[in-house]
C-alpha positions, -999 to 999 in steps of 0.1 A, spaced: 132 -451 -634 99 -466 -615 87 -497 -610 50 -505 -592 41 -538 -583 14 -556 -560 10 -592 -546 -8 -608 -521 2 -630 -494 -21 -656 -477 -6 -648 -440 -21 -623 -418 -10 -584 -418 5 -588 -383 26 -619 -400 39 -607 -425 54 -574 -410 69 -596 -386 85 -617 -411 98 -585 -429 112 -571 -403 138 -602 -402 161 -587 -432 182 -620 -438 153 -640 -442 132 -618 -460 165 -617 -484 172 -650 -485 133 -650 -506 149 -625 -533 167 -648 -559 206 -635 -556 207 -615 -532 222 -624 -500 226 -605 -467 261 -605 -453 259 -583 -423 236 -564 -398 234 -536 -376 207 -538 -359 170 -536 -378 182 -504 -399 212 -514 -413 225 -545 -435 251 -551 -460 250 -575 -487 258 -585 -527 232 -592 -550 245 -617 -580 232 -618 -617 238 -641 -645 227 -630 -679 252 -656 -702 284 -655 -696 279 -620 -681 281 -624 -643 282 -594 -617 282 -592 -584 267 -555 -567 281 -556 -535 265 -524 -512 251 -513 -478 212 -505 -473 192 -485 -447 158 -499 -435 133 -476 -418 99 -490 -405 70 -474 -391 53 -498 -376 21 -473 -370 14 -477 -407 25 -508 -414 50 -490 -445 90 -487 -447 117 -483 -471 146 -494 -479 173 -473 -495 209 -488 -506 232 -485 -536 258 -513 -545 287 -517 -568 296 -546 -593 337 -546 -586 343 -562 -619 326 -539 -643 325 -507 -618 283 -508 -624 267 -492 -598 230 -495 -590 209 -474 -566 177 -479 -551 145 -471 -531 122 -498 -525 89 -484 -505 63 -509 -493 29 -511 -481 11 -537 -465 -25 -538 -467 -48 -567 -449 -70 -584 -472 -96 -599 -451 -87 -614 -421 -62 -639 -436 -42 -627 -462 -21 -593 -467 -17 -577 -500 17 -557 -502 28 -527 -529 60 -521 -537 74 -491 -552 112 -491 -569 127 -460 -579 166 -470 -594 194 -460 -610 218 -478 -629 257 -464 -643 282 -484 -657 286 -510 -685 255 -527 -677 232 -502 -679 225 -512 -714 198 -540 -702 178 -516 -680 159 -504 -708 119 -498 -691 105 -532 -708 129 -554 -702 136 -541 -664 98 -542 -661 88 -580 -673 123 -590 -654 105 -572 -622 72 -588 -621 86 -623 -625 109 -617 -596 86 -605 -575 62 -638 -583 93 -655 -567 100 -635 -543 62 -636 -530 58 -672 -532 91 -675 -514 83 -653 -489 51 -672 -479 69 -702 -480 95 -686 -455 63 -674 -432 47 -708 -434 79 -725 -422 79 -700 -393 49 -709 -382 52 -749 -383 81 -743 -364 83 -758 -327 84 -734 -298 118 -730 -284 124 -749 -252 138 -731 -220 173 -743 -211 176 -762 -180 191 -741 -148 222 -751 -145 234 -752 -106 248 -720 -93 285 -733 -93 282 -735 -129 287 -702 -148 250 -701 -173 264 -697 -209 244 -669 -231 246 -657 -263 239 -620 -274 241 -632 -311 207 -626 -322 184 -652 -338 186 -636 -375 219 -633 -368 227 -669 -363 206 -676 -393 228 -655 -415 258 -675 -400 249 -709 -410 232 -701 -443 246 -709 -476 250 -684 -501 222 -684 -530 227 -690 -563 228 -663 -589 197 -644 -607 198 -663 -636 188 -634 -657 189 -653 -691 165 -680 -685 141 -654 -668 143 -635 -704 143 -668 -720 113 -680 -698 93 -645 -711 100 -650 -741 84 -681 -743 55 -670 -729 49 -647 -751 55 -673 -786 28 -694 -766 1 -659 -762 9 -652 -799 -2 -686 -809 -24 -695 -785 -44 -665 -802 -42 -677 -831 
């Protein structure tokens, strides 16, 4: 199955590729999923948590990142398994980014996915599709909040030299790296309430028109 969605993002093109290219963080914008390992910029593990009830699963998986900087596109291709239920899920997620005047970036997505298992019973096209777009609502307003915060944030400050006798202490843990340390796991996609929330708006369109 296919899913095609657009937002825009009131940070510069330059920006926001930057801030994608840092895959905890960009994560950490996605409500349940959570990045527990990288390799590099191409590779990350990670589990992505729903909630729909008392149905919880937990699809634990690696990805693969490519980015061509050139065209400002990538994709991310990964597949993950819920260890409970033995639902697996596969996906490629291709982006786009576009600049939208000289202050704001407008990004497509495209996510072609798979799903086997118990669970595949909610991934019926309508449901998977309103599910999508209000995800990716969060995920965009998130992910602007994330670039703002980055860019409010004070310069670092060069260490002091410490005297020669004194062996300089380094770190080769990178930055996104240390993030991913010290950050506390997110809380589940509350599925239910997002369905709940829909729903809702719909009763309010239906009598809204009336």
């Amino acid at each position: 199955m296919q899913l095609d969605q657009s937002f825009e993002v009131g940070r510069t093109l330059d920006t926001v590729w930057r801030g994608l290219g840092d895959l905890p963080a960009t994560a950490s914008c996605i409500p349940g999923a959570e990045i527990t390992q990288v390799d590099g910029n191409e590779k990350a593990s990670g589990v992505f948590k729903v909630q729909l009830g008392p149905i919880k699963a937990a699809f634990a998986g690696d990805a693969e990142v490519v980015r061509d900087e050139a065209t400002h596109s990538g994709t991310i291709s990964g597949a993950g398994k819920d260890g409970k239920n033995a639902t697996r899920v596969k996906a490629l997620v291709k982006y786009q980014l576009h600049a939208v005047g000289d202050a704001a970036t407008r990004i497509d997505l495209s996510v072609e996915y798979s799903i086997s298992g118990p669970l595949a019973q909610f991934s019926r096209a309508g449901i998977v599709k309103e599910i999508a777009g209000s995800i990716t609502k969060v995920f965009a307003t998130n992910l602007e909040a994330m670039l703002a915060a980055s860019a409010s944030a004070p310069a670092a400050v060069p260490p002091a030299e410490l005297p020669s006798s004194a062996p300089a202490q380094s770190s080769s843990t990178p930055p996104s790296a240390e993030r991913l340390q010290a950050a506390a796991p997110p809380p589940s996609l509350n599925l239910g309430a997002l369905m709940w929330n829909l729903l809702w708006q719909k009763i309010k369109g239906v009598f809204g028109k009336s």
